[in-house]
Every structure is written in C-alpha cells, then in structure tokens.
N, C-alpha and C positions, 0 to 999 in steps of 0.2 A: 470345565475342569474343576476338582475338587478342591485344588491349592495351587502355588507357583510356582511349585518345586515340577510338580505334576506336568504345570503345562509347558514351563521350559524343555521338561524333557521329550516332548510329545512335539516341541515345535525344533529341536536340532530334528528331529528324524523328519517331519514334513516339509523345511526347511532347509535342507544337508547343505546349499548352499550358500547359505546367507550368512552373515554375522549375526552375533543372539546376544543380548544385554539382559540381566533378571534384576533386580530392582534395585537392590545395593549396587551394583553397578553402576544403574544409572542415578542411583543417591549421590552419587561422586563427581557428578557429572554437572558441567553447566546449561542449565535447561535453556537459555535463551534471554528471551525478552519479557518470558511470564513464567514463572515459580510453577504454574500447574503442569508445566510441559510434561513433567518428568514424574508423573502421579503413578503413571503406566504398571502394572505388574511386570513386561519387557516389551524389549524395543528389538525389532528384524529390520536389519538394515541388507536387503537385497541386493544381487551387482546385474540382475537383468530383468526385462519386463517377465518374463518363466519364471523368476523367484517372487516378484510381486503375485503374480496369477497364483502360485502355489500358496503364499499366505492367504491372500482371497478365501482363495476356495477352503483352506483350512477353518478359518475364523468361520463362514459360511458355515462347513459342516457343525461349529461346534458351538453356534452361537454367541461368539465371543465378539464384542464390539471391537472396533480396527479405527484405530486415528492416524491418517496419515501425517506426516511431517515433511518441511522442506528445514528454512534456515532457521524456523523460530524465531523471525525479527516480527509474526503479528502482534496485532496489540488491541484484540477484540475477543483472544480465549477461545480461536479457535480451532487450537492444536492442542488445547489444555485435555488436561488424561486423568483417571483415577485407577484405584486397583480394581482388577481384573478385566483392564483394557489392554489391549497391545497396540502398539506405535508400528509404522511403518515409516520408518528413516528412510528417505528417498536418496540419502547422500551418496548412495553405492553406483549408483544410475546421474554420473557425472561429465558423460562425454559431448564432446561437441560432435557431433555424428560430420556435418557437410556446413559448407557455407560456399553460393553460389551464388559470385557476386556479379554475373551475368543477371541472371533473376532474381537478386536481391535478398535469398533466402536464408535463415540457416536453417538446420535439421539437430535440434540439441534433445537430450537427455531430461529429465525433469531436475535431477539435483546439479545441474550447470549454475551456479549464480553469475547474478546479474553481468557484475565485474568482470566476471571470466568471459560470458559472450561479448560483451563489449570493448574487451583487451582484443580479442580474436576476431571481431567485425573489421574493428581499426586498421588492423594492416592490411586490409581491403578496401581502406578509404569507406567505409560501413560502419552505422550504429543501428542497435536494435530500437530506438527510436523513445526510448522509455531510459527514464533514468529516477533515482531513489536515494536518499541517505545511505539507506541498509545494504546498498550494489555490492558491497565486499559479503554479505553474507544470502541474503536474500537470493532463493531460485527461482530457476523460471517456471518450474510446476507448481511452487505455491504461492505466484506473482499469477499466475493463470488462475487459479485454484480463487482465488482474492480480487481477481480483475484490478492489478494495484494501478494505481493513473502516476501519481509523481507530478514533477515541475513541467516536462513536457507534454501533459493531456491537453494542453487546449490546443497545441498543434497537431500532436499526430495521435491522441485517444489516448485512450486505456486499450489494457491487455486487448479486450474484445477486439481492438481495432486491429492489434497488433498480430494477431493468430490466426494463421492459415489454414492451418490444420491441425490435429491434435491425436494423438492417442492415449487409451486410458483402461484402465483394467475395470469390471463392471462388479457389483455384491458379488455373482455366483462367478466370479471366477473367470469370465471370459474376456477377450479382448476387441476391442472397440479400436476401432483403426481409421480413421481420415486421418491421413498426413496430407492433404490436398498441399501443394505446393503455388497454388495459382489465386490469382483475386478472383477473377469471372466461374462461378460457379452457382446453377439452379438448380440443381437436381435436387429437386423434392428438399424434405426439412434438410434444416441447417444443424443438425445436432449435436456439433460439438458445443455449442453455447450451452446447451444443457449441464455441461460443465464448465465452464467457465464462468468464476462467480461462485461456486458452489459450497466451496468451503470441505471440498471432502464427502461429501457426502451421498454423494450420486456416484460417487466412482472415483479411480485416483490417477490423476495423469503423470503417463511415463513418459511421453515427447512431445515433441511440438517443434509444427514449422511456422519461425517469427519472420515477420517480411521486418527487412532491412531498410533503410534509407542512406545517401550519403551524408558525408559528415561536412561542415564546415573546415576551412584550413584551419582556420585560428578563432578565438574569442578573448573577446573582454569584457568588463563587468562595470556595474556603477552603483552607487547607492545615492538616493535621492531620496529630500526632506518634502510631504506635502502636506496638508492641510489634511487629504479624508480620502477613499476610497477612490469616489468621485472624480476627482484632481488626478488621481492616481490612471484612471485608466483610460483617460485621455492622453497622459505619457504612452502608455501601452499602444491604444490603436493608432496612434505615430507613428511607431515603431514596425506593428503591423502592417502597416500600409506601404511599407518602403521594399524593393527592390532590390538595393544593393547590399542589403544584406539580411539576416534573416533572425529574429529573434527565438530564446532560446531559455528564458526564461522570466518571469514576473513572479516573485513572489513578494508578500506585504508583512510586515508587521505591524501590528501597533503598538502604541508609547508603551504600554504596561509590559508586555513581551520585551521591545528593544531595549528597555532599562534594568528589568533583569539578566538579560544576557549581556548587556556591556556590564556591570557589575560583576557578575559570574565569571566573563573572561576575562576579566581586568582590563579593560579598553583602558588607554589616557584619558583623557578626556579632553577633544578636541582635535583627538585622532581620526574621530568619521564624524560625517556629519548624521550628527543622533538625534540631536537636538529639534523633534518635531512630532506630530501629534500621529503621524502612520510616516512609515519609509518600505521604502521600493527598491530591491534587489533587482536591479535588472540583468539580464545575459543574452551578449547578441554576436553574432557568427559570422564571420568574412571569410576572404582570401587571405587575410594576413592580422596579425595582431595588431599592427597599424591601422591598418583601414578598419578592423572592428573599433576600435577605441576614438576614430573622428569621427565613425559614422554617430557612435553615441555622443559625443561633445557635438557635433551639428544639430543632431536632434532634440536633443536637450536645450540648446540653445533658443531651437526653432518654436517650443513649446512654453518655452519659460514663465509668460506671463499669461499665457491662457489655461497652463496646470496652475499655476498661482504656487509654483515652486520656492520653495522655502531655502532649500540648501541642495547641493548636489556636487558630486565627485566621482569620475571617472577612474578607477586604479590605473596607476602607472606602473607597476609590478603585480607579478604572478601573488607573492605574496600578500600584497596589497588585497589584490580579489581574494584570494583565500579568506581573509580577516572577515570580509564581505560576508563573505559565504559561511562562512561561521557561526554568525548572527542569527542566520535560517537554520543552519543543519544540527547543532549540537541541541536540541531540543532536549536531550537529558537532563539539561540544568533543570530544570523546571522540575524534573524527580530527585532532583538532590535537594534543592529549596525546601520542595511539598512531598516527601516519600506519599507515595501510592494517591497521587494528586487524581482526582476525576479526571477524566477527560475524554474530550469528541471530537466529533468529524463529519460535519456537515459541506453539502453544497448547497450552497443561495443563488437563485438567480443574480446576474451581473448587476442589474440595474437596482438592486435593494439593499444590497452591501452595508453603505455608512445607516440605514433604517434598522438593518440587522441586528448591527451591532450594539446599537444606541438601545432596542429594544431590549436584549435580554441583559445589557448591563444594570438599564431599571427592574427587571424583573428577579430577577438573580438578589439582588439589594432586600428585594421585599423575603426573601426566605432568610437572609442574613447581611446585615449592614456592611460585615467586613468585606465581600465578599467585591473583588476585582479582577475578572479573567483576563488570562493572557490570552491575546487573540492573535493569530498568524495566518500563511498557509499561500492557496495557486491564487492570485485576483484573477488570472486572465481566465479559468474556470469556475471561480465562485466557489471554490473548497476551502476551508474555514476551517484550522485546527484550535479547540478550545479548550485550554487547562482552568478549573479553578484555583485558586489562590488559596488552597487548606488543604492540610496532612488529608490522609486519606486512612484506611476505608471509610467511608461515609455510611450510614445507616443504606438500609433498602429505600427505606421511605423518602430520604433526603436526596437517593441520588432517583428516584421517579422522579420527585417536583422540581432536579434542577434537568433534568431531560425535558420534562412537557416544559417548561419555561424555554429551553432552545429551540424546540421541534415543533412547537408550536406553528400551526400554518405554513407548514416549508413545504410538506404534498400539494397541499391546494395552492400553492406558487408555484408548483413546477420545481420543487428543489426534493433533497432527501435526507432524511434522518442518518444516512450511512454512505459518505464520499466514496473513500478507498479503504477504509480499513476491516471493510464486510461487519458483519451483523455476529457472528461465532456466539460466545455464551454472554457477551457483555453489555449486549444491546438485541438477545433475544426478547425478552420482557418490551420495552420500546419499538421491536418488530412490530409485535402482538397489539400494541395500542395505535400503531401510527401509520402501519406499512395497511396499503386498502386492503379490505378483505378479503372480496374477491382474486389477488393476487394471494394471497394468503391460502385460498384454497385450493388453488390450482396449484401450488407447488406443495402443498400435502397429498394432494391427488399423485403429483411425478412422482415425490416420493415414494409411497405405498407403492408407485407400480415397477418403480427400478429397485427400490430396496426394501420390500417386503419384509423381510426377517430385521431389519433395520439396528444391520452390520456395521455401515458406514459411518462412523462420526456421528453417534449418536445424539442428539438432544441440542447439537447445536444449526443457527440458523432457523429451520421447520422447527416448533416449538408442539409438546402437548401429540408428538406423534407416536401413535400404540399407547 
C-alpha cells in the first residue's frame, strides 16, 4: 500500500467485519507492557476465525507484514510493531466456547485471558492448571503463542503440556484445525507444537482445547528464611513427597530482590520474616484452609534443622498471604526503581542454582562494580528472573556482555538462554549466538516453508530470514 490512509481504506472493505484502528488511534491507546506494541500503521481486531482468515489472506496478497497480538503483557518485544505493519488484536475472539468437566476440557477462543478461564473452570471445581501474574490480562492464544510456564510448570508444564488441540490461521490464509480434545493420540506428526512457542510467526491461533485439572478446596501460604537455594529445595521436595496435600507453589527470592520489594511496599519491618540471605514462598493445597495451613506448620517443622531454616511463618489470614505473594508478584517495582532495567529469563538446571548465581554476580562485577541483580523466580523448575540494578537502555554492546556473562554454559547444562518469556526481538541476537545451530536451521528451513512471503511477525525469533 502506498500510504495509511490507502490501506485503512482497502482494509474496511477486506475486513467489513472487523474493527479497524489507523495509527492516531492507536497513539491514544495504551499499548501494554512494551511501548513498541502500538508502532503498527493499524490494528483489525476480528470477532471470528473468517475475519482472522480474511486479514490473512489480505496481508498475504499485499505483502503486508501481520503481528498478531493477545494481552500485551509479553516482555521479550514480540508483539512490538512498526509503520506499515498491521496488528491483529485477537481480543474480538473472546469466548469460552465449552468446558467439559467430565473430560476435563475447555474449548476457548484465543483472546479468553487467563483469569477469565480460570473464573469459569472454578465453578466446575476445574483449573487450567497454569497460572501468571498477567491472569487478568494475559490470553490463552498468546500464553500458547509464548509456551508461558508460571508458578505451576514444575507440576503440570508449560502451555505444551497444557494443550490438546489447537487451531490456527496459516500465511496464505487457510485454516489449521486440531482441536484434538483427547490425551492419547499418534497419528502421524504432532503439529500443533509447531505453533506453540512460536511467537506468531508460523501462523496465529484462534482456539484451543486446555485440559483441566481439579482444584484444591482451600490453600495457604508460608514464607520461609534459608541460607541458599540448596536449603531451600529440600523444603520443596518435603512438600513434594507428601500425600495429603498438594503443593502449589515455590518460588524464591533473594536478599537483593526481597529488600527492594519490602522497601518499595513499605513492609514494617518485622512484619515477615525478611531477614535472610534467599526466602521461599511457598503455596500448598488441601481439603480446607485448615488442614493446608498444619499440613505446612507440620512440614516445616519436620524439616527445620536439615533446611537449616533461618525463620519461617505460615499466614494466618487471607491478607496475610496476599503480603506474601506480593513480594513475588509486583515485580514492577524493579521498573519504577530502574526505568527500562535489563532483564532475563533463564532456566538452570535444579542442582546448580546457588553455583548460578554466585557465578554471574562475580561476573556481572567484572563489566561494572555497581552492578547487583535482583535475582527471583520458579526454584521447583529452575526459572530464574534477572533484573540488573541500572536505569536502562543499556548500549547494544553492554547489554551482549551482560547476556554471554548469564547464558554462558546453560545449553551445555541442559538449561536455556529463554524460560518463558520467548526469544521475540529482545533476545533474537542471543538466539543467534547461543541457541545450537543446527536447531537454528531447521526452524529457518519451517519457516521458509510455511511462510514463504514472510507475512507472519516478521524479524522476530528466526533471525536474518529473507
């Protein structure tokens, strides 16, 4: 298209029934989680997979790159847009189609977020087994799209684990349909994985069947002081090992992280116990609020001098664990502290954790003295959120060598340069250096062959394609 005016008008008529945004529009507009969201020349927000298929094919004919979008809570750039792209807002494609709590299923829409199937599980004694900060905004086609993991991946996976079936609109337009609704299935490849993970780029998912799990009656929460990583997941596989109830979450901080966020949220001080060199959120699941809250004071008990537990506190109110959970979730302080702070997303194998961390705090040191990450994230999977401690943007240069100083050796242990928060434009470059090659050329190769004209979310993830 020769201009935006041109193409707006070119896309109400291929589009007649979609919603259409052209740039001032969406200038007014809050783009999300990353300021590039909204770069877009306009954004079609579709209300069925025929309105999606129709931009397809439009963009297709015209050569026009197409970025899909869900909630815009990523935070790896890649939903990020410039001029003379078009957005595909998934938010029109919002329904809960079915849930069948016989086979544990639901049948949802791609722009459902998180929250909303999880509201809607629940009165089926049902959860979709995945849970997220972002659940009020985050959807399930770009929780697919992202393979997102959260607090509960070391029990029931990531998205992969979590998806049955999928549908997805393809470059030229047509429609890709497994909604398998069943676990047991061989027939020949498995190709919805081909999207899943993919960042938009292979195609864009309109549904999906998530298998369900039941839910616990009740939960309670603890926070507990230990020594290092170590200490810490021998609390865990205590908890892991028991029966009568079911645990529900581990996540860790350490002192640098727990001390800005009690500061940031004004703790008392003396109000939790903070006071220690890593702390352990933990979250664990019964029959009753009662019985999850002994079962953790029993455990805790039982553990106490072989974690070499420093301090510990089971909430006695809802509120109480809220404060808890606080600690982990408001991870924004850290961008109010350090506007536009670096930061990562790694997984370490379990067993190298407190070696991790010890490594790239001396490493890190050596590019600048000041420099003290806030270190958080899942321990029971080894996912590792890492902020630097300085205003950001960082040069190009600066933010390579504090990358190879993280991701240094984490392939060849078995871990990855990119947990959950995908690869998109922010850790394309670090793809390129770190992700094996051969993996590297085999998804240049899918690429070229499902998106030829390379329509799809361009430039992000597959790097250097065309």
């Amino acid at each position: 298209m020769s201009d935006d005016k041109a193409l707006i008008t070119s896309l109400r008529i291929a589009c007649a029934t979609s919603t259409i945004w052209n740039a001032a529009e969406l200038a007014s507009r809050d783009p999300g989680f990353d300021a590039r969201n909204f770069g877009a020349s306009a954004l079609v927000r579709p209300r069925d997979v025929e309105g999606v298929a129709a931009l397809v094919k439009f963009c297709a004919e015209h050569g026009i790159s197409l970025v899909p979008q869900g909630g815009r809570t990523g935070l790896a750039g890649g939903a990020a847009t410039c001029s003379g792209q078009v957005i595909c807002d998934l938010g029109g494609l919002n329904q809960i189609e079915e849930i069948d709590p016989f086979a544990r299923v639901a049948i949802v829409q791609a722009g459902v977020t998180l929250g909303a199937l999880r509201e809607a599980a629940a009165r089926h004694g049902l959860d979709p087994g995945i849970d997220l900060a972002a659940r009020g905004s985050a959807t399930i086609g770009g929780m697919v799209s992202t393979n997102a993991g959260g607090i509960m991946a070391f029990r029931n996976g990531t998205m992969r684990h979590r998806v049955l079936g999928l549908e997805a609109v393809l470059p030229d337009g047509r429609v890709f349909c497994d909604l398998t609704r069943v676990l047991k299935t061989s027939a020949g490849y498995d190709l919805k994985h081909l999207f899943i993970g993919a960042e938009g780029t292979l195609g864009i998912v309109t549904r999906v069947a998530v298998r369900l799990d039941p839910v616990a009656g009740a939960s309670a929460t603890a926070l507990v002081g230990v020594p290092d990583a170590r200490n810490a997941q021998r609390i865990v596989r205590h908890f892991l090992d028991l029966t009568s109830a079911r645990l529900t979450g581990a996540e860790i901080l350490w002192r640098n992280f727990a001390s800005l966020m009690q500061r940031a949220l004004n703790y008392a001080p003396g109000s939790l116990p903070l006071d220690a060199p890593c702390l352990l959120v933990l979250g664990l699941g019964s029959d009753s609020i009662e019985a999850a809250r002994q079962v953790l004071e029993d455990g805790l008990a039982a553990v106490w001098e072989e974690a070499s537990i420093i301090d510990g506190l089971v909430a006695s109110s809802e509120a109480q664990a809220a404060a808890m959970w606080r600690l982990r979730e408001e991870t924004e302080q850290i961008e109010r502290a350090h506007p536009m702070a670096p930061s990562f997303d790694v997984s370490v194998p379990g067993g190298g954790l407190d070696q991790y961390v010890a490594r790239i705090a001396a490493g890190l040191k050596t590019l600048d003295a000041s420099y003290a990450p806030y270190v958080y994230g899942h321990l029971a999977d080894g996912n590792l959120h890492i902020s630097i401690n300085c205003d950001g943007p960082v040069s190009h240069e600066r933010h390579a060598a504090i990358e190879d100083v993280l991701y240094e050796g984490l392939r060849e242990a078995g871990g990855s340069f990119s947990a959950e928060h995908g690869v998109g434009l922010e850790k394309r470059d670090a793809y390129e250096r770190h992700a094996d090659p051969v993996k590297r050329d085999l998804a240049k190769a899918i690429k070229g062959m499902i998106d030829p004209g390379n329509v799809m979310n361009p430039g992000k993830v597959v790097a250097g394609f065309r």
